[in-house]
N, C-alpha and C positions, 0 to 999 in steps of 0.2 A: 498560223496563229498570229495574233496582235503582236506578239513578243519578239516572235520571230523578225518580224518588218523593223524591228526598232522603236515602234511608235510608244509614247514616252505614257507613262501608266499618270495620271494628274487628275483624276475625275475620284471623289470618295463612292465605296460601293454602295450598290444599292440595297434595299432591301430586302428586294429576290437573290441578288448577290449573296448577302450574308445568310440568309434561310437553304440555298443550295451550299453553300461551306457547309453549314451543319448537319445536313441530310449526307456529304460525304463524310462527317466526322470532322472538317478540319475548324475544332475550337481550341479558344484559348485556353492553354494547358501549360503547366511549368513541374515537371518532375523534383525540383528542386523545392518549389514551396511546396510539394507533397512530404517531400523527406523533413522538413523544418518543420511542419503540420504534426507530421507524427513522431518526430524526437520531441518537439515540445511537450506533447503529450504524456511522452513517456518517461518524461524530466519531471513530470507534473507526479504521474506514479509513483516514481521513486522517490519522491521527497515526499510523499504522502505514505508509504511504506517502509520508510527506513527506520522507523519507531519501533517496528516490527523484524526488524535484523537480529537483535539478542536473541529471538523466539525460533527466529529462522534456524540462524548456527547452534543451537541448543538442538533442534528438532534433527537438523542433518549429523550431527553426533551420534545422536540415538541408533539414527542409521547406520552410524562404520562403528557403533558397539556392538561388537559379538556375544555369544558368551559362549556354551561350551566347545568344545573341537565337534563331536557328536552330532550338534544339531547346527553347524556350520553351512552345510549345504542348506535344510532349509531355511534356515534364518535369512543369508542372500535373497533365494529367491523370492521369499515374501515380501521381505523390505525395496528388492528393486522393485518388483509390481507396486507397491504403495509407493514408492518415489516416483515411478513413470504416473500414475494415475494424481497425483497432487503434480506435478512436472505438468501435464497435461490439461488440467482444469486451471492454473495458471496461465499457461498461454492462451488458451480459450478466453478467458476473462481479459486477459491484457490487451490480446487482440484486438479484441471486440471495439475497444475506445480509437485502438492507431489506426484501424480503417475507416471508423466515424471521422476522424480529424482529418483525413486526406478525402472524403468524402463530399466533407464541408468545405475547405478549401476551395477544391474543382466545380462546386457547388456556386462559391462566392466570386468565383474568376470568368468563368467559360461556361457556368453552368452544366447540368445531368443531363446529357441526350444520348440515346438509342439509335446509331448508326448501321442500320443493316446495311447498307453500300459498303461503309468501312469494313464492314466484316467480312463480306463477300469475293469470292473467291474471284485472284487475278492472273493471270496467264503470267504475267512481266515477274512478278515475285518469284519464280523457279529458273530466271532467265540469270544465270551466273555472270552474265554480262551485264546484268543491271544493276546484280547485286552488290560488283566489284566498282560499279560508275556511284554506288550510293555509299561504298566505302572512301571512296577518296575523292571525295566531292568536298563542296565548299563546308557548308553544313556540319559533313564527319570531322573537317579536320578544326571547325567551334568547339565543338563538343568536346576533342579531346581536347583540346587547351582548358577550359573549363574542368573538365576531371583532374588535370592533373593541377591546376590552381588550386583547384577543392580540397585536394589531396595536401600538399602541401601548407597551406593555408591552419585547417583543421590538425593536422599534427604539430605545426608550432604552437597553437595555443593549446593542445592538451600537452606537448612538452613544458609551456612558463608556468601551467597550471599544477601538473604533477613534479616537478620540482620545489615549489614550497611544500612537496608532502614527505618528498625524499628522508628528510633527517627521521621524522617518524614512522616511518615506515621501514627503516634499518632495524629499529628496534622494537618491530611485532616478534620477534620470536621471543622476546621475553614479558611478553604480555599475556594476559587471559585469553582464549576465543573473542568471548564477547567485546574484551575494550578493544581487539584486533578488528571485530567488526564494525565498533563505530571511528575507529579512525580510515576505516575501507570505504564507509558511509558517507561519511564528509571530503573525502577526498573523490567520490564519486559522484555526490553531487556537487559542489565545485568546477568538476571536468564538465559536466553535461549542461552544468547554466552557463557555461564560458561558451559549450558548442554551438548550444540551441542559439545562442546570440550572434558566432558567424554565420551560421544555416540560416537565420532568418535576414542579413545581409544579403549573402548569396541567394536565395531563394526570392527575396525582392529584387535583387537585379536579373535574375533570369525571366521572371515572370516579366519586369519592361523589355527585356529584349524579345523572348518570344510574341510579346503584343507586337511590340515596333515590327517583328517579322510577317506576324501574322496578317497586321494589316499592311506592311507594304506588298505580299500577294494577293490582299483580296483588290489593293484600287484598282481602276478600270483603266483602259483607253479611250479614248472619244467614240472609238468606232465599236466597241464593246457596249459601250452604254447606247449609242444607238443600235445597233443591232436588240439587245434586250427592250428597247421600247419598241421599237418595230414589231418585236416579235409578240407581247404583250397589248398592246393595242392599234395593229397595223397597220401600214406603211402612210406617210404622209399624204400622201395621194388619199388614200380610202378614208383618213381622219380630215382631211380637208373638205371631200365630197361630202360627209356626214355633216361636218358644218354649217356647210350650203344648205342641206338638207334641211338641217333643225334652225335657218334664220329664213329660210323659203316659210317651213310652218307657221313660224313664229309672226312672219310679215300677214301672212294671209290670214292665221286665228286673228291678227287684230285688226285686220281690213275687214272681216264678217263681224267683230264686236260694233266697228263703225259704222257699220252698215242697216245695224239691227232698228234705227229710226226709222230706214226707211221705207220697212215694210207696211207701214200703215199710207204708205202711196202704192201699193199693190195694186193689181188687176185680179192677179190669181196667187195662190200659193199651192206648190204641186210639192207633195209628201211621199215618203214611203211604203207606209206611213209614218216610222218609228225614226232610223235610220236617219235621212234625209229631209231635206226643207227648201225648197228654191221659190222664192219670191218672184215674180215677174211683173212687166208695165206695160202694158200696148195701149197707146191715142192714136185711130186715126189722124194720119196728118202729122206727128208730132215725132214720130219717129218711123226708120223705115223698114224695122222688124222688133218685136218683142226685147226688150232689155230686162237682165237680171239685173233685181233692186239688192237682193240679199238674199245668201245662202248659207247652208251648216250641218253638221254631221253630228250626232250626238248627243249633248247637252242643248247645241246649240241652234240644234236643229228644234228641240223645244221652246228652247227660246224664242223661235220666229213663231212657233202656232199658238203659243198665246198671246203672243203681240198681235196677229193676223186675228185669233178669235176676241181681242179685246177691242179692235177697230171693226168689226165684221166683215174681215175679207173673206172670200169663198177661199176654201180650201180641197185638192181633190186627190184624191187618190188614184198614182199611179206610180208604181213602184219604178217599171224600165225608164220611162221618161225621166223622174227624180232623179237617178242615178247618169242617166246620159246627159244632163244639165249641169250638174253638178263636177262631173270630170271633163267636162268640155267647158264650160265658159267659166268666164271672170266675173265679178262684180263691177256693174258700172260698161258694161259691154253687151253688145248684140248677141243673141241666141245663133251657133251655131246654123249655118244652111241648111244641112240635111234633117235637121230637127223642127222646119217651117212648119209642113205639112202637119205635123205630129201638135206643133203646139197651137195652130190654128184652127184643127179641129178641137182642142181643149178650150181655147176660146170662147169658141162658137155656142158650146157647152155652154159657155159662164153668162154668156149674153143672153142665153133661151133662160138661163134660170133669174137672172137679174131680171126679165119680162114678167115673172111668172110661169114661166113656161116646162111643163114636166119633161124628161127625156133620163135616158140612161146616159151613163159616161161613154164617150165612146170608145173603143180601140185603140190602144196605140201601136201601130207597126213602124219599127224602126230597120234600119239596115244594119247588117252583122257590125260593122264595125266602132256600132253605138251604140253596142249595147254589152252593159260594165255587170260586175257583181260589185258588191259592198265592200270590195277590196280595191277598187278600179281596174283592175283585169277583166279585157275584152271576153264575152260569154263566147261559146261556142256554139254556130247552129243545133241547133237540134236533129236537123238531117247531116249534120256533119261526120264524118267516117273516120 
């Protein structure tokens, strides 16, 4: 591995980088703004329910009044089924909010994703030896320092906080329930705005460090990041050749757009009919084998037969020839040798009918190695085995 060699991580991740952390689960996550997320919350409840503390301690009264010896036993057992069942619907209800607020949080950090890799069962996890290397690792021994700060931390300020309740609080036992309640009330909310406020200190600095962590495992190496392009759109070589490829195209579609004048100095234009379009010129005398004035495939193989049928150049149909012209020559150069025969009987053609002269097209027989499909791939005899 990259890590292994030393080679220094200095490249930010990529993309795909960051889309494979999260397909293995590893996003940004702070247990600590979960805990702050949901003690706020329930700091939020309790100040929005303490108006409702007289009714409480009235209600739980009710509950440890008895009344005769006789119907003791069942008096108990109904009233603890009615405390469990109100016991019960309460935390249901309360819950419901402090898992929304840790929900949201992770929501607004690292975002909700579905890790089945993460879940997925790992050989190394039963391995007592790795388990012991991830107990007393760098990591284990953050965390405990951090719990025991936390720890620390949180009990002094709920000790400065519960000591201005001290002197009142000596003397609940000579108070009512209920003014017992509201001074439990206020000195309970007090504790939890004091807390909620270092949790969300601590729960802001855990969350930058887990980021800082997280992304200094996701950066790259150089050889990291090129391996992932390699691997994504591959190797230099085959992205180089492709280049060639697509400025080879690109020279030659604009060498046949330059070219498309010249088809009204035709002699002949030989078609696919569809497909294909090759222009050609032969003057006695003027040259010393047929030259390709303009060719095209496509679009632009259209292109040449309306220019051809707007000057009235003869145009003839013959599919193998079109196609062996067209993979073998250039624009601006001599027709292939082994293609003489082939286009001077097309000729010949051109001249009986330039006379007036009737005749069929004639035959073109070509030799195997000239003759292409619509793909430029060499055809295969037909007596071939």
């Amino acid at each position: 591995m990259a890590e292994d060699d030393g080679e220094e991580r200095s490249h930010e991740p990529t993309d795909k980088r960051k889309q494979d952390a999260i397909e293995e689960g590893r996003v940004l996550t702070s247990k600590e703004a979960m805990v702050f997320a949901g003690f706020a919350m329930a700091t939020g409840m309790v100040m929005a329910a303490v108006g409702l503390m007289p009714q409480a301690v009235a209600l739980w009264r009710g509950y440890l009044r008895l009344d005769r010896a006789a119907l003791l036993q069942d008096q108990i057992v109904a009233r603890s089924l009615s405390a469990f069942w109100e016991i019960l619907i309460v935390a249901v209800v309360a819950g419901l909010p402090l898992a929304l607020a840790a929900l949201a949080i992770q929501w607004g950090t690292g975002g909700l994703h579905f890790s089945p890799k993460a879940m997925g069962f790992k050989a190394d996890k039963l391995n007592p030896l790795t388990g012991l290397g991830r107990m007393v690792s760098a990591n284990a021994l953050v965390e405990l320092i951090k719990s025991v700060l936390k720890v620390v931390l949180l009990g002094a300020v709920a000790l400065m906080v519960l000591r201005g309740y001290l002197p009142q609080m000596d003397r609940l036992w000579a108070v009512s329930p209920v003014e017992a309640a509201g001074v439990l009330g206020a000195a309970l909310i007090q504790l939890m705005l004091a807390l909620t406020l270092v949790l969300l200190v601590i729960g802001a600095a855990d969350l930058l460090w887990q980021w800082l962590t997280l992304h200094k495992q996701m950066m790259m190496t150089f050889q990291e990041v090129k391996q992932e392009s390699k691997e994504q759109n591959g190797s230099p070589e085959v992205k180089g050749r492709l280049r060639q490829l697509q400025m080879e195209a690109s020279r030659r579609a604009a060498k046949q757009r330059k070219a498309l004048p010249d088809v009204a100095k035709a002699t002949a234009v030989i078609t696919n009919p569809t497909h294909f379009a090759v222009a050609i010129r032969y003057v006695q005398g003027d040259t010393r084998a047929p030259v390709i004035l303009a060719m095209g495939k496509g679009p632009m193989a259209q292109e040449i037969r309306d220019r051809a049928r707007k000057h009235g150049i003869t145009m003839l149909r013959s599919p193998v020839l079109a196609r062996a012209l067209y993979f073998t020559g250039d624009i601006g150069t001599e027709i292939q040798e082994g293609l003489y025969s082939a286009v001077a009987a097309i000729l010949a053609h051109v001249y009986r009918l330039d006379r007036g002269e009737a005749g069929d097209l004639p035959d073109v027989d070509l030799p195997a190695e000239l003759r292409f499909n619509e793909n430029g791939r060499a055809e295969t005899p037909p007596d071939a085995t």
